[in-house]
C-alpha positions as CSV (number, residue, x, y, z in Angstrom):
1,X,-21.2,103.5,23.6
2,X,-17.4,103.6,23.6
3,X,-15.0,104.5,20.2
4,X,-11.9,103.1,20.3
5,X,-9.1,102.4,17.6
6,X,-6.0,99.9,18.4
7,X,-2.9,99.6,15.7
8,X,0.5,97.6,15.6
9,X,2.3,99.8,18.3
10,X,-0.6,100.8,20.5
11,X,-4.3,101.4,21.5
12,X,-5.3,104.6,20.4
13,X,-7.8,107.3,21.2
14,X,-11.2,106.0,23.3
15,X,-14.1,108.5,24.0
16,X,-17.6,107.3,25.1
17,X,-20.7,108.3,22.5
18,X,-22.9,110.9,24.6
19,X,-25.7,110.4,21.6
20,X,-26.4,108.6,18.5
21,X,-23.4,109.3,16.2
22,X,-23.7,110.5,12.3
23,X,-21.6,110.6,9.6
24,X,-20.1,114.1,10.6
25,X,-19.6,113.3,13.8
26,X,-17.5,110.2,13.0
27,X,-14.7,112.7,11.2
28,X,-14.6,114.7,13.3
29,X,-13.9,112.0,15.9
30,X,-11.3,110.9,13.3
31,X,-9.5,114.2,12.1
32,X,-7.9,114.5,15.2
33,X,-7.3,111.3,16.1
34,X,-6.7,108.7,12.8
35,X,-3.8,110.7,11.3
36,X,-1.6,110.9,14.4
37,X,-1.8,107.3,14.9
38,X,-1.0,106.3,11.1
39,X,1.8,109.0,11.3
40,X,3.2,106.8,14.4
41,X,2.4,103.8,12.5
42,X,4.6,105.2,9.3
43,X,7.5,106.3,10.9
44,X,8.0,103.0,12.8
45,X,10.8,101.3,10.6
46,X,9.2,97.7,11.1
47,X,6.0,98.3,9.3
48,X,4.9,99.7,5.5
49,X,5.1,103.7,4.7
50,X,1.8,105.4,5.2
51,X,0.6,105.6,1.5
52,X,0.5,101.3,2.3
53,X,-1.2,101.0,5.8
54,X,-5.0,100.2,5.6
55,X,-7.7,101.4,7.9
56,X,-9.9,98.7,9.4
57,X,-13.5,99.9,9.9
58,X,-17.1,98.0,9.3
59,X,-20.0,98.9,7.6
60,X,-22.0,101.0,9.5
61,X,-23.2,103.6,7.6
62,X,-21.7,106.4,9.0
63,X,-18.6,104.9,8.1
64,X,-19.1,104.5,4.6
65,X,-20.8,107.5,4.0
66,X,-19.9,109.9,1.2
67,X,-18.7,112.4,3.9
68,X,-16.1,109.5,5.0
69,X,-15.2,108.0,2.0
70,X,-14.2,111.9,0.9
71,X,-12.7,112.3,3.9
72,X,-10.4,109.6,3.2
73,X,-10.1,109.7,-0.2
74,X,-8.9,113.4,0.6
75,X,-6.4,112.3,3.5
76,X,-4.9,109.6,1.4
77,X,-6.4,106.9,4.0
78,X,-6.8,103.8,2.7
79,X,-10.0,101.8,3.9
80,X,-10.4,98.3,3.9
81,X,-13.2,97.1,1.9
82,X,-15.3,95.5,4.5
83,X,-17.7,92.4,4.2
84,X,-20.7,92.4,5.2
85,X,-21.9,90.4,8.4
86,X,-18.2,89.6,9.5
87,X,-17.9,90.4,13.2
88,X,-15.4,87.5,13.3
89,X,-13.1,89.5,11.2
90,X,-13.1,92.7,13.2
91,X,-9.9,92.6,15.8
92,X,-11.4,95.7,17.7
93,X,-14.5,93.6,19.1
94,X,-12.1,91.0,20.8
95,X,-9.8,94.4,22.5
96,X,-13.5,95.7,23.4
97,X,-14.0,91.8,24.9
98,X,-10.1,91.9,26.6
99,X,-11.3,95.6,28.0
100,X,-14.4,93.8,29.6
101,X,-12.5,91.0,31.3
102,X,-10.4,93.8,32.5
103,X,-12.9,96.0,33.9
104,X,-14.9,92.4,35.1
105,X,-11.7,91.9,37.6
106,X,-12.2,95.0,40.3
107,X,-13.3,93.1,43.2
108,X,-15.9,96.0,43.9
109,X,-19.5,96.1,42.2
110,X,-19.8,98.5,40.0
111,X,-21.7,101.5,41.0
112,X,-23.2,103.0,37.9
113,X,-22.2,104.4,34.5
114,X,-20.0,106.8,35.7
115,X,-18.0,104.3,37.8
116,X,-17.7,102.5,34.6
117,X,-16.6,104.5,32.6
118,X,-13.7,105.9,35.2
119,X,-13.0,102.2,35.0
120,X,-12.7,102.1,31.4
121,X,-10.5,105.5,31.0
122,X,-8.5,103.8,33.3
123,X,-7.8,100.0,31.9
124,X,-7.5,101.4,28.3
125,X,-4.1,102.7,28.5
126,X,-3.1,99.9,30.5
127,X,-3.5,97.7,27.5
128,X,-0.5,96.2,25.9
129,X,0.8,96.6,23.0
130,X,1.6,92.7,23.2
131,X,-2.2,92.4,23.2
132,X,-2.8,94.3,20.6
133,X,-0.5,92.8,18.0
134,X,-1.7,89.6,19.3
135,X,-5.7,90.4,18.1
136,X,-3.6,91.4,14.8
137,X,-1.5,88.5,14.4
138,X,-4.3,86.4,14.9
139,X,-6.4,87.7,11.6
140,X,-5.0,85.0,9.1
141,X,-6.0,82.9,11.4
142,X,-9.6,84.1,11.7
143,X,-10.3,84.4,8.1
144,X,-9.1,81.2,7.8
145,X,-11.8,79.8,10.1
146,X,-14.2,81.7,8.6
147,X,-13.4,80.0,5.3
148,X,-13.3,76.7,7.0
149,X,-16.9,77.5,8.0
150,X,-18.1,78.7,4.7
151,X,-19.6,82.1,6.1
152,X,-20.9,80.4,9.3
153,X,-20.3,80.7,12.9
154,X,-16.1,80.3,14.2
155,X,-15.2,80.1,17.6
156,X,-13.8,83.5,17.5
């Protein structure tokens, strides 16, 4: 299982899961990674001051857990309320797809988890930031479709 987090100007931290993740762990994944990258995201001139950028995560549990929701609350990180069921919506599964194709291109077979994952610490800063504003850019789009297909299936 691979964590990942992409913004406007960048991918950001990736680490691989080693076991099944709880709410604890998933801060302190974030502490030292989510603040840094919305600091970035502030001090760029182009986009909103920090108190205004949104954090995009679904609704595992872990995620909205007490624990997280403090954690945020405390940190003056704003989450975006998430629907339920909404994959389509969630820009990070299409850079997990774009990291696949990616990793899908050595000419070589892979040789086992740990020749995929030096694969994938590899491609993942090799992802451009044109690629990730793209997935971005392309949200209005998606929710439109969604709309269009009154909570059913989209071709995203």
């Amino acid at each position: 299982m691979l964590r990942g987090c992409m913004s406007w100007l960048e991918v950001g931290a990736m680490s691989r899961d080693v076991c099944r993740m709880d709410a604890q762990q998933y801060v302190s994944i974030l502490k030292p990674d989510l603040n840094p990258t919305l600091d970035r995201c502030a001090a760029d001139p182009s986009l909103p001051p920090r108190p205004q950028l949104i954090f995009q995560q679904d609704n595992n549990p872990k995620h909205t857990s007490r624990l997280a929701r403090d954690w945020f609350l405390a940190g003056g990180i704003q989450a975006m309320p998430w629907p339920a069921q909404s994959p389509d919506l969630n820009p990070i599964e299409h850079l997990w797809a774009h990291l696949k194709r990616r990793i899908g291109s050595y000419p070589e077979v892979l040789g086992g988890i740990l020749e995929l994952w030096d694969r994938v610490r590899k491609e993942w800063p090799k992802i451009t930031v044109e690629a990730c504003r793209s997935l971005i850019e392309s949200m209005p789009r998606r929710v439109e479709a969604v709309f269009r297909a009154r909570r059913g299936s989209t071709r995203y």
